[in-house]
N, C-alpha and C positions, 0 to 999 in steps of 0.2 A: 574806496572801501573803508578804508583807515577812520576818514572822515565821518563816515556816518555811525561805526564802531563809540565815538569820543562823543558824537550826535546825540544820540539814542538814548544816553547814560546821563541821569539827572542829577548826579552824587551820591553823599552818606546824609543817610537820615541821622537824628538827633540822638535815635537810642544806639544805633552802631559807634557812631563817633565815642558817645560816655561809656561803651565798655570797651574801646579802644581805649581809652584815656584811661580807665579803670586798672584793664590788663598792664598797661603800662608804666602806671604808676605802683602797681604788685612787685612786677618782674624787678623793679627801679630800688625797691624800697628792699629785695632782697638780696641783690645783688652788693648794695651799701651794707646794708647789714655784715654781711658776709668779710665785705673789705674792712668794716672797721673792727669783727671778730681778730681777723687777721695779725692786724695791726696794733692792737691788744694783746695777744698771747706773743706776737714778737718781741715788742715792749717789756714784757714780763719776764722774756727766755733773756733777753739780752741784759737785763739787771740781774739776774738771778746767776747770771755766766759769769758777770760780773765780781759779785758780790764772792761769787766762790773761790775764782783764780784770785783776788785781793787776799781772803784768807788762807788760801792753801801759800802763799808767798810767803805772807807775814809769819807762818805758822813753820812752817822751812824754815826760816833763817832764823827763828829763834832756836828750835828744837838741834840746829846745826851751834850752836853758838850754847848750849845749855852740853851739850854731848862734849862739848872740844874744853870746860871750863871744870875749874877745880873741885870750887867748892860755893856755899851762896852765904851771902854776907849777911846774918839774919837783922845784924843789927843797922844798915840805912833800906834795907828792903821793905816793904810794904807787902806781907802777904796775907791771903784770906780775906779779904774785903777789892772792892771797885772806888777808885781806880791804885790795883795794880802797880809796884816799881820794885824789877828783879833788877839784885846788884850783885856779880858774880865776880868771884876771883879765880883771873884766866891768865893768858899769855898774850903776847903783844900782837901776835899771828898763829898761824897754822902751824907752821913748823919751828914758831920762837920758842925758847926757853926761857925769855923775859916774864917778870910778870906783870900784871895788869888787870884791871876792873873792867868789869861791861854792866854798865846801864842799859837796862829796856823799860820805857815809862812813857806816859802818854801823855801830850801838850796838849792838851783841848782834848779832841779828840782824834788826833792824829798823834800814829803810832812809834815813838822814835828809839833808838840806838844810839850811844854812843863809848865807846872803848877810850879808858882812860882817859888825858886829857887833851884828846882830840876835838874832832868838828861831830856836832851830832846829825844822824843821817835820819830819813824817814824812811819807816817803813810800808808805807799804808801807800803812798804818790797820792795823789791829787783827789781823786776819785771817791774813795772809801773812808768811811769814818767808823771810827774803832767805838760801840756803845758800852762795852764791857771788856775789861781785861783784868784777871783775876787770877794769881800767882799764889800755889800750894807746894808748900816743901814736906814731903814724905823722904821719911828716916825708917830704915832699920838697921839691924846690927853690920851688912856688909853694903849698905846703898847709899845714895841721898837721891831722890828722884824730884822733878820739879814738875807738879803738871800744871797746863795752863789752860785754861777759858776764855775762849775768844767770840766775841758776835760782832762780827762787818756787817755795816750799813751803804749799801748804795743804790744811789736813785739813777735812772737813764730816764730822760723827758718826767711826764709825770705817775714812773715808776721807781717804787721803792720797795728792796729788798733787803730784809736782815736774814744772816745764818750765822748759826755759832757755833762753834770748834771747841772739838778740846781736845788736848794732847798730853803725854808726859814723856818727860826725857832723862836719860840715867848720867847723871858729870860722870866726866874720865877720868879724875879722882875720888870718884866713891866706887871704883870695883879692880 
């Protein structure tokens, strides 16, 4: 019975086969579609995650180090224009009573620290590249505030994301 079932049966014609091949190469071409959407908006989310946690970092430990420090030294500081270099007069540490300078300035474009006359440290690590950093000192009669402007650039594969920050912070010698 089997046999004559397989018998009987002459194949696909010409036009069945081209809208098999047809439908197939639809269902194919959107299913690709779909995954390379995918794979793109990942790309995007994961430089953009990126690109954020670099500056919310960078943007902490200045604002912690701008709050813990006296006063700003307007004279080797570079402020109002790009690139940027705040020179502050601080303490040696957290709870020193020494004192001491804190440089924040940018080598290329990567973002560095250094306290007195130490080792200078990065802020930015490997990833991010600092396109702007822009340092405003605001006075008035009981403050000194320093705000700052920051845009992190980072790329993941061939995604690239810039965002820019800006902050200001009040030294613990202006209040």
């Amino acid at each position: 019975m089997m046999r004559s079932f397989f018998k009987n049966k002459k194949g696909f014609t010409l036009l069945e086969v081209v809208i098999y091949v047809g439908l197939l190469t639809i269902i194919t071409s959107i299913v690709t579609n779909s995954f390379l959407s995918d794979i793109h908006v990942w790309g995007y989310a994961r430089s953009t995650r990126d690109a954020t946690s670099a500056g919310r970092l960078m943007l902490e430990r200045m604002d912690q180090e701008i709050k813990l420090s006296r006063s700003v030294d307007t004279i080797t500081s570079i402020l109002g224009t790009h690139p940027g270099k705040l020179v502050l007069d601080t303490f040696a540490g957290v709870t020193s009573t020494q004192e001491s300078t804190l440089e924040i300035f940018l080598d290329g474009e990567e973002l560095k620290i250094k306290r007195g006359v130490g080792t200078t440290i990065s802020l930015s690590g490997g990833k991010a590249r600092v396109t702007n950093l822009v340092f405003r000192r605001l006075v008035s009669s009981k403050s000194e505030i320093v705000r700052i402007e920051l845009t992190v650039e980072v790329s993941s594969g061939k995604f690239t994301k810039e965002i820019s920050f800006t902050t200001a912070a009040v030294l613990r010698g202006a209040y």
